[in-house]
Each structure stands twice: as C-alpha cells, then as structure tokens.
C-alpha positions in Angstrom: -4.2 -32.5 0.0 -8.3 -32.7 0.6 -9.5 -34.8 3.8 -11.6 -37.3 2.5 -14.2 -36.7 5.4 -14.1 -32.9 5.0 -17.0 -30.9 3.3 -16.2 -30.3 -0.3 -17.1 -27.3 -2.1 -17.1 -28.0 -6.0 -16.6 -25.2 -8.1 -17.9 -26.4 -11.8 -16.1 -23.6 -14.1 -18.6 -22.2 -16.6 -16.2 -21.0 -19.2 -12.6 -21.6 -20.4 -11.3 -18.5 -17.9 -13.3 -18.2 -15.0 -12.3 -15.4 -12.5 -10.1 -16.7 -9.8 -10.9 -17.8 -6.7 -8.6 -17.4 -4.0 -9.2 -17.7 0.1 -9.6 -14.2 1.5 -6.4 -12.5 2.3 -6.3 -10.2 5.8 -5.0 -6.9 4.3 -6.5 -3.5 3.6 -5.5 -0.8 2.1 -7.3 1.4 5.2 -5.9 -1.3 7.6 -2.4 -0.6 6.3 -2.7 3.2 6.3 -4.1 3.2 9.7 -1.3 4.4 12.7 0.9 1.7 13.4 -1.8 -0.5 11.4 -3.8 -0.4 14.6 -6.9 -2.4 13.3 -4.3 -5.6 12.3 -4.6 -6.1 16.1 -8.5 -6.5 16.3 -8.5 -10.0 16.1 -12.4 -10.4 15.0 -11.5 -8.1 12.1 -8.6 -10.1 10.6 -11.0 -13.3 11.1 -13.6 -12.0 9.1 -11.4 -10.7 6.3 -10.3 -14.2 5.5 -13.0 -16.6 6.7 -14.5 -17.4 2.9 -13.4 -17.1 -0.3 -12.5 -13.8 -2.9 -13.3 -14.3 -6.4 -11.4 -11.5 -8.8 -12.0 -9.4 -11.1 -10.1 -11.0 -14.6 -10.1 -7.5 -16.0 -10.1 -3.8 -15.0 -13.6 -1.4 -15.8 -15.3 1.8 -15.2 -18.8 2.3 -14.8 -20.9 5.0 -14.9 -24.0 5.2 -13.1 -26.1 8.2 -14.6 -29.2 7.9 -11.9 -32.0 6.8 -14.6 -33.9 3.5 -13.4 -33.3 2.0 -17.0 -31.2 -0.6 -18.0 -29.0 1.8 -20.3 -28.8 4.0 -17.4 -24.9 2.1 -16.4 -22.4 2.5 -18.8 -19.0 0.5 -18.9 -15.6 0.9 -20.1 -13.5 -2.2 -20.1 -9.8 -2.1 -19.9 -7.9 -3.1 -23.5 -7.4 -6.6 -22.2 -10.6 -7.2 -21.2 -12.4 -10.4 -23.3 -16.0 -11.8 -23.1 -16.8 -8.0 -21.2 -20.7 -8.9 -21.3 -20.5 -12.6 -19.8 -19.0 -10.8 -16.8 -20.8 -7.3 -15.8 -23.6 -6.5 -17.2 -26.6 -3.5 -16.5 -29.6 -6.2 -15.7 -31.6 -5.3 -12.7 -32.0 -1.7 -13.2 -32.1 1.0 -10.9 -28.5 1.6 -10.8 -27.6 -1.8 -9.6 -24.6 -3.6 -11.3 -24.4 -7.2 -11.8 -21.2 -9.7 -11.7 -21.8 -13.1 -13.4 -19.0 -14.9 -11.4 -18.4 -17.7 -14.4 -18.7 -20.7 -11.4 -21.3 -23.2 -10.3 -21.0 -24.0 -7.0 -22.0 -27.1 -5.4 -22.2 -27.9 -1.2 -23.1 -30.6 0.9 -26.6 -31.0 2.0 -27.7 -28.3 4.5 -25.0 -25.9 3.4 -26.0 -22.8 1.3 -23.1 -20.2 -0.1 -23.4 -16.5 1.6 -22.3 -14.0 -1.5 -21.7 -10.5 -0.3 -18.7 -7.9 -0.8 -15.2 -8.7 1.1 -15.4 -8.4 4.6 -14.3 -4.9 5.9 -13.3 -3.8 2.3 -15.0 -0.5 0.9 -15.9 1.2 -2.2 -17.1 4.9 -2.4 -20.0 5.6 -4.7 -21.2 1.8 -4.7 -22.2 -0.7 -2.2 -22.5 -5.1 -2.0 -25.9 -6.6 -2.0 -25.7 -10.0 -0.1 -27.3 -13.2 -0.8 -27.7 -16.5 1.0 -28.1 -19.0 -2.2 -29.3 -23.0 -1.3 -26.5 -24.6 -3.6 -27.1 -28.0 -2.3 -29.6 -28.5 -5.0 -29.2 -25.4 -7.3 -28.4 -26.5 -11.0 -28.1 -23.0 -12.5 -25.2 -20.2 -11.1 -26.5 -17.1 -8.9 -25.0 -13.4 -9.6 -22.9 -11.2 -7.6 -24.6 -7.2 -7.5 -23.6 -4.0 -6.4 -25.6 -0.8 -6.1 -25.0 2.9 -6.9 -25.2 4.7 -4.2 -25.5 7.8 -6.0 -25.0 8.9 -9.1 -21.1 8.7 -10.8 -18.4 6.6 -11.7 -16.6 3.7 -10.3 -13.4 2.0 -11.4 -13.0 -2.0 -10.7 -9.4 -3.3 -10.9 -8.0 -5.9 -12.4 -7.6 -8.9 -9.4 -9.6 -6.8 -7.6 -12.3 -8.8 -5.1 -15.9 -7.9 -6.3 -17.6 -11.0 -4.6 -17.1 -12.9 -0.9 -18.3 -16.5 -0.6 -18.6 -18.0 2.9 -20.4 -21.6 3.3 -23.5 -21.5 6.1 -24.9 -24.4 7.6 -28.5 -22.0 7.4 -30.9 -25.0 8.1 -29.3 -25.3 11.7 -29.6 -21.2 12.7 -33.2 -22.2 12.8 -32.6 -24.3 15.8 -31.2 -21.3 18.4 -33.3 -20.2 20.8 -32.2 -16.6 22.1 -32.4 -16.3 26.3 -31.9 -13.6 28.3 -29.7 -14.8 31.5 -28.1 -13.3 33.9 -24.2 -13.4 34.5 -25.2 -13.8 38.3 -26.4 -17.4 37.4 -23.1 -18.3 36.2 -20.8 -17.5 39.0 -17.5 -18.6 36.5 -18.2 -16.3 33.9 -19.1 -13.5 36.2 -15.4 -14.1 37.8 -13.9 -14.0 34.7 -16.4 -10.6 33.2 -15.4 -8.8 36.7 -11.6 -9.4 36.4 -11.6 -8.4 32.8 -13.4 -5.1 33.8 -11.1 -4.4 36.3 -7.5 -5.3 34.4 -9.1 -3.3 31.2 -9.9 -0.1 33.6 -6.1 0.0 35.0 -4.8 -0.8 32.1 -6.7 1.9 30.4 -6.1 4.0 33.1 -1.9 3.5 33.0 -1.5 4.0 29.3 -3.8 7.3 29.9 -1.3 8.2 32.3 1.9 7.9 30.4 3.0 4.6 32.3 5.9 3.2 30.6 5.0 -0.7 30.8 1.5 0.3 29.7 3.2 2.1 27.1 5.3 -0.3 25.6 2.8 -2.9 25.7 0.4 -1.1 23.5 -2.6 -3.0 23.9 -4.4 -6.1 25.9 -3.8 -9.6 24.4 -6.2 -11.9 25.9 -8.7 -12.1 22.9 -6.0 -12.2 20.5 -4.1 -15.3 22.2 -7.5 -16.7 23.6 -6.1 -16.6 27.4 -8.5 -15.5 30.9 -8.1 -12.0 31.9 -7.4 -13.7 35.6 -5.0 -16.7 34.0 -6.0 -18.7 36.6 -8.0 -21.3 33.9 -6.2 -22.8 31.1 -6.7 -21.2 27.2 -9.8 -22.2 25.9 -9.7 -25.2 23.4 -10.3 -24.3 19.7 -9.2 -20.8 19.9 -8.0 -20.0 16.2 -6.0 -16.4 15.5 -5.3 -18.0 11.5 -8.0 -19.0 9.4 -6.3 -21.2 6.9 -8.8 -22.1 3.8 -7.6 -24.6 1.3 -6.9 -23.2 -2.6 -8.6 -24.2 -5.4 -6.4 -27.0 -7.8 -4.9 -24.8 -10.2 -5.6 -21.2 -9.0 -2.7 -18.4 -7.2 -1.3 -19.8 -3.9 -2.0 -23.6 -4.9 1.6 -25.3 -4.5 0.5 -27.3 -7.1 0.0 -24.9 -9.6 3.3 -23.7 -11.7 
C-alpha cells in the first residue's frame, strides 16, 4: 500500500513489455563465493546493493565489440526468445559504447533527479557502466542506460540479468553543503567514542591474531552493523537501518499483488 504523503516515482511504460523493474536485491555471485560470504557482513556494502531499483534484462545477448569507433563496430546476437531486439540495445554512440533503451519514462517530485548507473558492487569483465544523474522532474522524453568496452571482445547479458541501477537524488540540495575541516578535539563526545573504538578494534584485532577462542568465535565487531557505541555507555543511535526495504512496482516480481 503507497503512503499518500510519500514521494512517488511514476514509471510510464513505453511499450506493451517493458523490462522489469524490481528493488535491488543484496546478493552477489562474488559475495556468495567469498569465505564464509565474508563481505555479507560489511554492512555499507549490503546497503548500497539494494538502496535503488534493478531494471532486467527481458532477454539474453552477446555482443561483440571489434575496437573500430564506428557504429557497426558492436555486433549482437540475441537469444531465440528475444522480440523487439533493436528497441532494447542498440550500437548508437560509437566508440565501443553499448546503449540500453530501458522501455520506461520516469517521473519524480520536484527537486528529485534519477541516478542511472550499473548495480552497486556488481561486475562485468570486458565492459564497464557509464552513470548519469537525469532531471526527471520535468523531462518529457526517456534517457538511456550505456555501457562501454573496455577492450576489445565479447560479452554475454543474461536473461533477468540487471543492466541498469536507478537511485532517486534530491541533487538541488548537495549544492547547499559546505565541507569543514574540524577537529575531533572540539567535539569532546565523539573523540570519546573515536578513542574507545580505536582501542576495542586494536585488542580485538589483536586476540583473533592471537588464536583467542572468544575472539574466535565471534568472528568480527558488530557495532556498525547493529548501530551500537563502541563504549555502550550511550543509547543506539535513532534511524539506524541494517534493511533497506523499497516498495515494488504494481504488477512486477515480488509485488503480493501480482499473481
């Protein structure tokens, strides 16, 4: 159910099947692979992973990047199923970039643009994400996802595969910081609470270096991930969030609503 005083973002599809457009999921492949899925506990990691929105691939494809700067320099190889190939990638920019037409319009409040970039922590060998920050408070026409080459070769897209990340930015309001220098000496509080993190990450370090059993069963330090004080003296800070939950779009995978 949408809160009536929450910002909308409309999403105007452009053709009868657009690609889906799911909230970003926290798994990786890498993530997954990794020892005893080590990175799952970096809690800024898992955050960006699903702060936005993944919009997937309908279809699988190779391209093939032969290092000319023209146009007919990418070629592509759709899977059998793949319908309407050309309204979705396309060879446009040249030099070895490859473009995604996402099949949306997007719409956001006033102030809010739409960051488009690659998912978060997500990799590709042989081709990279170009990012954009697109003003679609007022923007009556859709914007393109792109990709470059980063070398000559071939790349293979999957079907429900992520190829584009959107994340809403307030970017009028950025404008408005001021960066300071200060010193942690003028804030006595946060000094306290930098020194006693310093000195419970040393021993803790220092105990798991050397085999200690607590140390070793515990792993790894918690305080970011629950959002406590190193000294535990003050209580958890308010608005700490380890879940980013992002509402689904009417009709598309993981709405309840759709059957």
């Amino acid at each position: 159910m949408t809160d009536a005083a929450a910002p909308i973002l409309e999403c105007f599809p452009l053709r009868p099947d657009p690609p889906a457009l799911v909230p970003g999921r926290p798994e990786r492949d890498w993530m997954d692979a990794f020892a005893a899925r080590h990175p799952y506990r970096c809690l800024p990691l898992t955050m960006a992973n699903t702060t936005g929105w993944e919009l997937l691939c309908p279809f699988g494809f190779e391209a093939r990047w032969d290092g000319r700067k023209g146009v007919d320099s990418i070629t592509f190889k759709p899977d059998k199923d793949a319908v309407l190939f050309d309204h979705f990638a396309t060879s446009h920019f040249t030099e070895g970039v490859l473009t995604f037409h996402l099949g949306w319009l997007f719409r956001t409040p006033p102030g809010w643009a739409l960051r488009a970039s690659g998912v978060p922590n997500r990799f590709k060998h042989g081709i990279a994400p170009l990012e954009g920050l697109i003003e679609t408070d007022w923007l009556p026409y859709p914007f393109t996802m792109n990709w470059r080459f980063t070398a000559p070769g071939r790349v293979k897209f999957q079907k429900d595969e992520p190829f584009c990340f959107i994340q809403p930015v307030e970017h009028k309001r950025i404008e408005a910081f001021q960066p300071v220098q200060s010193s942690l000496a003028q804030d006595s509080d946060l000094a306290r609470q930098h020194e006693a993190w310093t000195k419970a990450r040393t021993l803790f370090n220092d105990s798991l270096a050397a085999g200690d059993p607590e140390a070793t069963k515990q792993q790894w330090q918690r305080y970011y991930f629950r959002g406590e004080y190193p000294d535990q003296a003050a209580p958890p800070p308010e608005g700490h969030v380890n879940k980013r939950r992002l509402s689904t779009l009417d009709g598309q995978p993981g709405d309840e609503k759709a059957d």
